[in-house]
PyMOL Python script that loads the backbone (N, CA, C, O; Angstrom):
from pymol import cmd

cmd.read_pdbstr("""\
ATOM      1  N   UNK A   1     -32.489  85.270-112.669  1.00  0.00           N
ATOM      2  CA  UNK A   1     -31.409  84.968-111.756  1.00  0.00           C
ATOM      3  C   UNK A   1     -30.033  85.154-112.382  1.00  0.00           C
ATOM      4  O   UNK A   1     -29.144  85.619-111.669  1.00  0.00           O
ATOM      5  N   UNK A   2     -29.780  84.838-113.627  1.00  0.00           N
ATOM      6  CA  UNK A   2     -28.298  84.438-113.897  1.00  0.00           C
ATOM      7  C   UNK A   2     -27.742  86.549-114.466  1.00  0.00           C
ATOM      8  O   UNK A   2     -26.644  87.097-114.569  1.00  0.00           O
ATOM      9  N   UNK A   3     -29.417  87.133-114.709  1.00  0.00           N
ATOM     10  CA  UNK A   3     -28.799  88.300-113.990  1.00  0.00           C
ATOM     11  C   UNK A   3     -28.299  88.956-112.819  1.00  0.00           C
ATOM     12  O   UNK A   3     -27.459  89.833-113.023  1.00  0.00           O
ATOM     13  N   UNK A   4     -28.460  88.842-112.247  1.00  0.00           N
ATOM     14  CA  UNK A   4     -28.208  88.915-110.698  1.00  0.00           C
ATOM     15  C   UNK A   4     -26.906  88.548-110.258  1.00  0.00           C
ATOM     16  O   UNK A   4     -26.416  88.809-109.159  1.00  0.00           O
ATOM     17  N   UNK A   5     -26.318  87.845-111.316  1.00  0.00           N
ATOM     18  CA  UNK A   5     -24.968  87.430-111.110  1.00  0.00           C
ATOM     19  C   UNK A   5     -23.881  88.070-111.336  1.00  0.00           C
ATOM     20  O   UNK A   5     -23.312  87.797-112.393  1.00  0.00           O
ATOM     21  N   UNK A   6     -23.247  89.129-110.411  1.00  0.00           N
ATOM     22  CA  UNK A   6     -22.489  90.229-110.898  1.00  0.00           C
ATOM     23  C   UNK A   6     -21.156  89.870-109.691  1.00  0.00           C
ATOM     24  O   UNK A   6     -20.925  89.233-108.663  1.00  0.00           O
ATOM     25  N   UNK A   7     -20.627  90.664-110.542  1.00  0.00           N
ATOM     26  CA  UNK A   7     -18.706  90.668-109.769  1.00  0.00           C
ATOM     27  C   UNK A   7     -19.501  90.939-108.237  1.00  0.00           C
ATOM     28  O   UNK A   7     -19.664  90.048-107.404  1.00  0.00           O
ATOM     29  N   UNK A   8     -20.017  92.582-108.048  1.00  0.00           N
ATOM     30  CA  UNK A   8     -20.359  92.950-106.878  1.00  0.00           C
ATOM     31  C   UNK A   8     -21.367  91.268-106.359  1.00  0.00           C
ATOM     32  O   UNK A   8     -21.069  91.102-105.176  1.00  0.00           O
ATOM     33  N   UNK A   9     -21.860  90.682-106.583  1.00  0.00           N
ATOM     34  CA  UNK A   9     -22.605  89.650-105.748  1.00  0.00           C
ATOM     35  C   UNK A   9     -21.598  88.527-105.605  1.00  0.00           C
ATOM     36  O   UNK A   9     -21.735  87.689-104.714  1.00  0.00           O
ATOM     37  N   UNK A  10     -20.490  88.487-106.550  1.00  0.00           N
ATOM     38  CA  UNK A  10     -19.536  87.428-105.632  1.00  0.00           C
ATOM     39  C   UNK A  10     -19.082  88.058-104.766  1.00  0.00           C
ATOM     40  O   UNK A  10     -19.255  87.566-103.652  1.00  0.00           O
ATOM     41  N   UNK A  11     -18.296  89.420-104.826  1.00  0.00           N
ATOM     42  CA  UNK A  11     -17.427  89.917-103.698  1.00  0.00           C
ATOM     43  C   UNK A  11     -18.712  90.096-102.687  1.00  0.00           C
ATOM     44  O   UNK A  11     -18.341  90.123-101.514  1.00  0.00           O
ATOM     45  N   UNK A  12     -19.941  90.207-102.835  1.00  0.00           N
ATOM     46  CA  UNK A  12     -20.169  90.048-100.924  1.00  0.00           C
ATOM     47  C   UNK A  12     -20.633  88.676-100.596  1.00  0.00           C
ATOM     48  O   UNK A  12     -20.788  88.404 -99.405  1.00  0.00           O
ATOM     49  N   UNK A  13     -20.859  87.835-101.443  1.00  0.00           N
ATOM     50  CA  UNK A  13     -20.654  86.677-101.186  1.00  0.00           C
ATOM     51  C   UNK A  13     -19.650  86.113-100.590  1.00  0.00           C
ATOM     52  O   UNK A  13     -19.750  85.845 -99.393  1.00  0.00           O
ATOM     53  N   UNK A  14     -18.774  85.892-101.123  1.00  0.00           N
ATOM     54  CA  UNK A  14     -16.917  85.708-100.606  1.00  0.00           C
ATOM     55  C   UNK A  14     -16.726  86.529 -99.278  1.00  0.00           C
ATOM     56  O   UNK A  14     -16.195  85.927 -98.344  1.00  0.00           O
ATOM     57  N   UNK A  15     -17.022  87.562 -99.131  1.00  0.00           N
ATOM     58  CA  UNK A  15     -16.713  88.831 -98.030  1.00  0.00           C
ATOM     59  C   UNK A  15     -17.394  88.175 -97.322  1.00  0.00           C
ATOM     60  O   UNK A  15     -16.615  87.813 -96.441  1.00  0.00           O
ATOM     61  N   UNK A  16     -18.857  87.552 -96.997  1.00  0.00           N
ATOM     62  CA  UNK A  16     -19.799  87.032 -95.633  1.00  0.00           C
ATOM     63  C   UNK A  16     -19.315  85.549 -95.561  1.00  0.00           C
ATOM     64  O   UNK A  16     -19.664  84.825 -94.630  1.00  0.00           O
ATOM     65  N   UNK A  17     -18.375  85.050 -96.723  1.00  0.00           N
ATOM     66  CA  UNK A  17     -17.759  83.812 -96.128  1.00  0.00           C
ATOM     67  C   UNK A  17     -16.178  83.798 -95.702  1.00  0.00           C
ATOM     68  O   UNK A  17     -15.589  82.839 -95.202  1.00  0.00           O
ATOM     69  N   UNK A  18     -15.540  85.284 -96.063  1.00  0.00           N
ATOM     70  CA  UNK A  18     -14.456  85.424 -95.424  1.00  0.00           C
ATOM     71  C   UNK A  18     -13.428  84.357 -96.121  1.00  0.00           C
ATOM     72  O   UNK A  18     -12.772  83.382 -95.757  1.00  0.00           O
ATOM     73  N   UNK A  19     -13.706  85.248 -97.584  1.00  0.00           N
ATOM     74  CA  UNK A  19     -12.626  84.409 -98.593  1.00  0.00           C
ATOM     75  C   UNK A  19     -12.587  85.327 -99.286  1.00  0.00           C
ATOM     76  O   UNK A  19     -13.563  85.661 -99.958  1.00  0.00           O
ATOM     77  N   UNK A  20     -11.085  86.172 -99.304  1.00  0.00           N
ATOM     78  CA  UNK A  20     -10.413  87.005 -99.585  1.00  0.00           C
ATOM     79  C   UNK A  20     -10.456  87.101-101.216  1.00  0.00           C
ATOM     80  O   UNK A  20     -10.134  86.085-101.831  1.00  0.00           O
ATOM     81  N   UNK A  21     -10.861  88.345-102.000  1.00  0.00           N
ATOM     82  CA  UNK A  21     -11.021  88.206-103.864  1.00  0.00           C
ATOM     83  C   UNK A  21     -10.437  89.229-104.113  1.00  0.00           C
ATOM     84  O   UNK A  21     -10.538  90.229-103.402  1.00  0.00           O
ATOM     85  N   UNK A  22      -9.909  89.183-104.887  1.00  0.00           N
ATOM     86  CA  UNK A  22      -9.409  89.876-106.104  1.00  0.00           C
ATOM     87  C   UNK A  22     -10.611  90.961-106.743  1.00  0.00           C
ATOM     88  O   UNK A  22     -11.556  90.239-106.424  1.00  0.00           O
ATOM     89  N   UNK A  23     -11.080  91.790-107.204  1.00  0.00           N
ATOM     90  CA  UNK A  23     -12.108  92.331-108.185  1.00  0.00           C
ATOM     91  C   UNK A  23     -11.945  91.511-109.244  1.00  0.00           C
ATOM     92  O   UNK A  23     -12.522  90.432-109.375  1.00  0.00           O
ATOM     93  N   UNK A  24     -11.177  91.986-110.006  1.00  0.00           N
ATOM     94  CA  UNK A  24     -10.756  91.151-111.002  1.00  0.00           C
ATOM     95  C   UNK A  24     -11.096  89.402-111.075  1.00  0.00           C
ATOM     96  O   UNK A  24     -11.663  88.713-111.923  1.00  0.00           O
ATOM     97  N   UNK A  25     -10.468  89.093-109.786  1.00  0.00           N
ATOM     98  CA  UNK A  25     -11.578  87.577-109.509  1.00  0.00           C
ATOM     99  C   UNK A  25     -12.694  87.539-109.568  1.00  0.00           C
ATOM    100  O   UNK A  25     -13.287  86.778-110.333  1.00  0.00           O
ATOM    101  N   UNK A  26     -13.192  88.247-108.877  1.00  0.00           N
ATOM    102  CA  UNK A  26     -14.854  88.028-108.805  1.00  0.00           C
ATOM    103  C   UNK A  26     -15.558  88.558-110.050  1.00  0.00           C
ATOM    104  O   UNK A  26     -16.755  88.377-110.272  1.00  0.00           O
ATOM    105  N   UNK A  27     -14.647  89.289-110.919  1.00  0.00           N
ATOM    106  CA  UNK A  27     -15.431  89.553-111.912  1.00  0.00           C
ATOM    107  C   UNK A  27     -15.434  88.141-112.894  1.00  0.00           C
ATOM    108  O   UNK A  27     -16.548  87.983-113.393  1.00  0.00           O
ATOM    109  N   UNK A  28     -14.824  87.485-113.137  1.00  0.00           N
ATOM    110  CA  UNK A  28     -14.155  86.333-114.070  1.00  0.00           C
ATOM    111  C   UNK A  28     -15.008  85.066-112.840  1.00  0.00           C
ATOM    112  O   UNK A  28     -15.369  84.083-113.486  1.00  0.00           O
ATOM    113  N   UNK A  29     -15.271  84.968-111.695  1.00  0.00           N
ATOM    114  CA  UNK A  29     -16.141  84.221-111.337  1.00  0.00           C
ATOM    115  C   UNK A  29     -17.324  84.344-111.860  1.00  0.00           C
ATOM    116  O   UNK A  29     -17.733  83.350-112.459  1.00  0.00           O
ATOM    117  N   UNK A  30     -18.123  85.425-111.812  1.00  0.00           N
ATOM    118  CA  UNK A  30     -19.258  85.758-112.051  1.00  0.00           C
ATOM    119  C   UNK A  30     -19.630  85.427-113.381  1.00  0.00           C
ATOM    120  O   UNK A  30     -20.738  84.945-113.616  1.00  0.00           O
ATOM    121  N   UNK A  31     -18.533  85.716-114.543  1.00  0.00           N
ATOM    122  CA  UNK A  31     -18.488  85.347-115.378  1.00  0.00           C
ATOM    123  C   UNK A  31     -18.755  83.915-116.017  1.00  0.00           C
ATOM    124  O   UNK A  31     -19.638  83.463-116.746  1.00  0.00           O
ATOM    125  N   UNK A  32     -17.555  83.378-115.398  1.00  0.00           N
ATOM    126  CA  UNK A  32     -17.696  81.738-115.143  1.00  0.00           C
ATOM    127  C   UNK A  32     -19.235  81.195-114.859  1.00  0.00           C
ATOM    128  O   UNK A  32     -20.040  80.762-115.683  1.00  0.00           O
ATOM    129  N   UNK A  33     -19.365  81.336-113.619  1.00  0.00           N
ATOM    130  CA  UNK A  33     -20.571  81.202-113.399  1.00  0.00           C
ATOM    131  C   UNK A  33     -22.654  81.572-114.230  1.00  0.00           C
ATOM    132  O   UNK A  33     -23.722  80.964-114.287  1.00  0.00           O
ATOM    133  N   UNK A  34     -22.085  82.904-114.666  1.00  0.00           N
ATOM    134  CA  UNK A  34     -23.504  82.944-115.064  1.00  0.00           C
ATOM    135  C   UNK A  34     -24.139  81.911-116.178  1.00  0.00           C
ATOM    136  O   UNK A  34     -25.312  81.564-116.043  1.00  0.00           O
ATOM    137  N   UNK A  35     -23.440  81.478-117.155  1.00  0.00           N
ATOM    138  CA  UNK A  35     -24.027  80.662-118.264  1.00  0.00           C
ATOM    139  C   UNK A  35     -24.926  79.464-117.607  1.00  0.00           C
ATOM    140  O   UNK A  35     -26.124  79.227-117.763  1.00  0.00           O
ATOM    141  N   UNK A  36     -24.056  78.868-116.909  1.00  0.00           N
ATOM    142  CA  UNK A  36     -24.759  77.929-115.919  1.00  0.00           C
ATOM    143  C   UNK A  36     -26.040  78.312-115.331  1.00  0.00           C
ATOM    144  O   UNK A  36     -27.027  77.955-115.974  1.00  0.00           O
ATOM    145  N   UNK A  37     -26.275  79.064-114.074  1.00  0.00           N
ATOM    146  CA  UNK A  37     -27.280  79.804-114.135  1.00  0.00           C
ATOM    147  C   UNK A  37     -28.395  80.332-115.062  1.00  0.00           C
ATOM    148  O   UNK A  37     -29.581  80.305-114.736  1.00  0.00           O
ATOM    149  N   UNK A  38     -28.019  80.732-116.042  1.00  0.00           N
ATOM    150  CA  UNK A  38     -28.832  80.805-117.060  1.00  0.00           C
ATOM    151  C   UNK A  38     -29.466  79.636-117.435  1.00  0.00           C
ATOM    152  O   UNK A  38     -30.663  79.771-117.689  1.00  0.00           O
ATOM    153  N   UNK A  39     -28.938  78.373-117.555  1.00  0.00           N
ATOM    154  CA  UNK A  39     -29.556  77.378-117.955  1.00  0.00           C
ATOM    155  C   UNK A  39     -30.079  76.719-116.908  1.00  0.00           C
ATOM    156  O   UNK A  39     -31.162  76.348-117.359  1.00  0.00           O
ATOM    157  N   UNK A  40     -30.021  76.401-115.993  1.00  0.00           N
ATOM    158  CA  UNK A  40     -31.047  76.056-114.864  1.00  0.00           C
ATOM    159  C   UNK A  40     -31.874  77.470-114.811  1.00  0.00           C
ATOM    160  O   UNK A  40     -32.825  77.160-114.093  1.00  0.00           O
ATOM    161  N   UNK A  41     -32.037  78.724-115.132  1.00  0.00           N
ATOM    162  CA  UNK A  41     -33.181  79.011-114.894  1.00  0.00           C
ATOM    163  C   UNK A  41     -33.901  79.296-116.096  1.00  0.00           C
ATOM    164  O   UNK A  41     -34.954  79.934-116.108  1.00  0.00           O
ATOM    165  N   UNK A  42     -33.420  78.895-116.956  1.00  0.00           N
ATOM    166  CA  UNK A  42     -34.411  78.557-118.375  1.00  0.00           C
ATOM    167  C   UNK A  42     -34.892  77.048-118.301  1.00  0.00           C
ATOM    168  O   UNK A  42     -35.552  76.736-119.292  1.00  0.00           O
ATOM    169  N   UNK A  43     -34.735  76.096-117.426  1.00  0.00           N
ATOM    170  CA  UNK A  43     -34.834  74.752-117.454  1.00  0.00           C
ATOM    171  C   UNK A  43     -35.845  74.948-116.308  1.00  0.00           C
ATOM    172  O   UNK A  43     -36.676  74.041-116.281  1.00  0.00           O
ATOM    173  N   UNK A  44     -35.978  75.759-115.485  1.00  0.00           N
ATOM    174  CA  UNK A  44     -37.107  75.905-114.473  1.00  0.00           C
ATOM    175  C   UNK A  44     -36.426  74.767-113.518  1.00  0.00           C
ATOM    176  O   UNK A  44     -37.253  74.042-112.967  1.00  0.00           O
ATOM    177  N   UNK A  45     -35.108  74.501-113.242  1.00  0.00           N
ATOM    178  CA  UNK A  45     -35.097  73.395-112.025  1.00  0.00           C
ATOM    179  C   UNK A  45     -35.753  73.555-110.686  1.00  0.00           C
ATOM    180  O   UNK A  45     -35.839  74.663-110.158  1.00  0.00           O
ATOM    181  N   UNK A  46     -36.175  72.558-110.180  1.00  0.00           N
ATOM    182  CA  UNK A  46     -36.384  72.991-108.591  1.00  0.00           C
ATOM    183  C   UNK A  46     -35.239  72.188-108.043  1.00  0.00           C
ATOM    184  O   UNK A  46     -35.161  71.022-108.428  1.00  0.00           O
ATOM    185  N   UNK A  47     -34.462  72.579-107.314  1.00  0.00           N
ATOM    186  CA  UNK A  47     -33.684  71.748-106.498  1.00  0.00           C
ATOM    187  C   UNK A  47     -33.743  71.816-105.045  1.00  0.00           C
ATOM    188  O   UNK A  47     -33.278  72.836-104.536  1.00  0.00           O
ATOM    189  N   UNK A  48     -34.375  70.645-104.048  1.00  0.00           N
ATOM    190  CA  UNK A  48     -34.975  71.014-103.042  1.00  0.00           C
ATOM    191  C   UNK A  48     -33.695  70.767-102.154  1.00  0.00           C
ATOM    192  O   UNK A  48     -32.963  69.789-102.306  1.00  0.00           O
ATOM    193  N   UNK A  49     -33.468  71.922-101.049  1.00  0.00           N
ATOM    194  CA  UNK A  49     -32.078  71.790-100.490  1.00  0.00           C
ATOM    195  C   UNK A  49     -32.657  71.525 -99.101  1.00  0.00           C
ATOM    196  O   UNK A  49     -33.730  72.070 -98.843  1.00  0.00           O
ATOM    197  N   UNK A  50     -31.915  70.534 -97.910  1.00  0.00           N
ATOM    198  CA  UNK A  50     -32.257  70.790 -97.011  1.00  0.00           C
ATOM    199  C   UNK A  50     -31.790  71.418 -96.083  1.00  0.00           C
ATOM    200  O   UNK A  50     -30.594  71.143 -95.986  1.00  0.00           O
ATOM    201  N   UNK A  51     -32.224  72.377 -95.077  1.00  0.00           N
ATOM    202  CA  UNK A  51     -31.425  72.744 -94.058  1.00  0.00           C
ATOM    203  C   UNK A  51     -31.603  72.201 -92.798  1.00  0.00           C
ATOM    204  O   UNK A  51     -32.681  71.799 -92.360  1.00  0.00           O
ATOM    205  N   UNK A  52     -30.032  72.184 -91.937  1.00  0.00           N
ATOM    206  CA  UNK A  52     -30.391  71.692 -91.043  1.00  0.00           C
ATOM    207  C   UNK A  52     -30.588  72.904 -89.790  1.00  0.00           C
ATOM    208  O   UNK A  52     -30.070  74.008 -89.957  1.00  0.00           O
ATOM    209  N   UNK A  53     -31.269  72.640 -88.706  1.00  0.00           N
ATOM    210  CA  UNK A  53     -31.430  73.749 -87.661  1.00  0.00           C
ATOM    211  C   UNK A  53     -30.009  74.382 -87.328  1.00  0.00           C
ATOM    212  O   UNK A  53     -28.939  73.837 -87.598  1.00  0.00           O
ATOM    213  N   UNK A  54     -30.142  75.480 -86.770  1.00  0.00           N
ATOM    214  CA  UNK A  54     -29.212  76.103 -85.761  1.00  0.00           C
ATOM    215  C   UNK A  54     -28.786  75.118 -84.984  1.00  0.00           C
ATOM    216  O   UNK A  54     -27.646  74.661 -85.077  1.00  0.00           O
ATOM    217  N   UNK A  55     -29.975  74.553 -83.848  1.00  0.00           N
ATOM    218  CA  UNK A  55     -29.222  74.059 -82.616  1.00  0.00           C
ATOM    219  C   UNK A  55     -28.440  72.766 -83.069  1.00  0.00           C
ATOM    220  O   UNK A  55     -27.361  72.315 -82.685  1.00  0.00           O
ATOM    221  N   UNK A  56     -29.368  72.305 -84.039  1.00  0.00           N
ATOM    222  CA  UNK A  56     -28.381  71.006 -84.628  1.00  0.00           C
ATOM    223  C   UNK A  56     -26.303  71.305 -84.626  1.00  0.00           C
ATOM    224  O   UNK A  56     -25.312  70.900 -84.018  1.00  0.00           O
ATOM    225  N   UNK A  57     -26.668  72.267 -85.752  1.00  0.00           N
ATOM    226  CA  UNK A  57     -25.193  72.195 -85.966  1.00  0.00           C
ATOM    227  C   UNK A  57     -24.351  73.033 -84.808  1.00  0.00           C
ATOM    228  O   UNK A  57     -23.154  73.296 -84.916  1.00  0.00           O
ATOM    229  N   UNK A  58     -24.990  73.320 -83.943  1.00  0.00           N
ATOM    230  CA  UNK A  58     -24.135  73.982 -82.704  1.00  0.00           C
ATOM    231  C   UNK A  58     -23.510  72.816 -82.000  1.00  0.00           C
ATOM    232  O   UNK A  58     -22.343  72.736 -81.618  1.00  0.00           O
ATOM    233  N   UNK A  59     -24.599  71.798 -81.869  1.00  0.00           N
ATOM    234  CA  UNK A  59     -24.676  70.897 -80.677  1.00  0.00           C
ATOM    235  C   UNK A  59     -23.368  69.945 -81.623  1.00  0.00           C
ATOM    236  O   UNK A  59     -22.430  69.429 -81.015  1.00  0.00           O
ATOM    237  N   UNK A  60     -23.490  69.852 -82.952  1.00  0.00           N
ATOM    238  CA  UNK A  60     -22.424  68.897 -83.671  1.00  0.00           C
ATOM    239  C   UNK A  60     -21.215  69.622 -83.727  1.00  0.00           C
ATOM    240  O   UNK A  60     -20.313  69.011 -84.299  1.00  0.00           O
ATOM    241  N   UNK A  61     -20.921  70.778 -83.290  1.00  0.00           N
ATOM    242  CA  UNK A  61     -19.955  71.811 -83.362  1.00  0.00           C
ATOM    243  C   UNK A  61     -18.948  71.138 -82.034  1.00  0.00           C
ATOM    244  O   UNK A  61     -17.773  70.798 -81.900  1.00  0.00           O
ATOM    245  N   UNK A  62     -20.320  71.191 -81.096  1.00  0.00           N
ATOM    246  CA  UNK A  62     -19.649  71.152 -79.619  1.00  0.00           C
ATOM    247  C   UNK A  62     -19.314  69.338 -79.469  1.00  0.00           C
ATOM    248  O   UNK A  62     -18.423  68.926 -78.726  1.00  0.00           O
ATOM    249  N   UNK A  63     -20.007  68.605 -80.129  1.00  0.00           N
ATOM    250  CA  UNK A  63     -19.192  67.023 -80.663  1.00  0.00           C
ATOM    251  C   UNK A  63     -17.937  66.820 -81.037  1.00  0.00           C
ATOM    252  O   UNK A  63     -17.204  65.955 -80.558  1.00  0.00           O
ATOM    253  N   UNK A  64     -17.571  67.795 -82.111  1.00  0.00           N
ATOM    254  CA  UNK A  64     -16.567  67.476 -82.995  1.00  0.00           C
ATOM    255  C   UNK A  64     -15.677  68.508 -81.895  1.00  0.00           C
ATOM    256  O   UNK A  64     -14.498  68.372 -82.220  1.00  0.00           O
ATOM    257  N   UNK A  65     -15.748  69.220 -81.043  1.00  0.00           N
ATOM    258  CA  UNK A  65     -14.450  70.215 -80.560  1.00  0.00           C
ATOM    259  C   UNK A  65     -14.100  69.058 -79.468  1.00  0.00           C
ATOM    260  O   UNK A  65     -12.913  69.040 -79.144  1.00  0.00           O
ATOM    261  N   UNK A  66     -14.999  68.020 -78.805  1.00  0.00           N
ATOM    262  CA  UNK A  66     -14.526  66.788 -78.081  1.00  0.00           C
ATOM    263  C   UNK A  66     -13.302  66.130 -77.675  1.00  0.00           C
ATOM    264  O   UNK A  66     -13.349  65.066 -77.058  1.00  0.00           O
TER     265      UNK A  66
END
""", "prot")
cmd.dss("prot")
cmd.show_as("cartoon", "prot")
cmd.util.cbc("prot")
cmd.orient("prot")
């Protein structure tokens, strides 16, 4: 994994969340970032995430625009 961690995978990361980078940023993120990575995946973490449904967060969408 903490290969996988390249300038190009922040900038389309950032790009599908529509947060404007620098190259140069995303290269020095990626950077930042991989050591970390590396050590959770030499540590074998599992970290169990939950998601919540679609309709959930639509229906809390249409709550909060209230």
């Amino acid at each position: 994994m903490p290969d996988d961690i390249s300038a190009d995978r922040v900038s389309a990361i950032a790009s599908a969340a529509r947060v404007p980078l620098v190259s140069s940023d995303a290269a020095r993120i990626a950077r930042a970032v991989a050591p970390t990575a590396a050590r959770f995946a030499n540590a074998k973490i599992d970290l169990p995430l939950e998601t919540e449904p679609a309709t959930f967060a639509a229906v809390q969408r249409q709550e909060i625009g209230r």
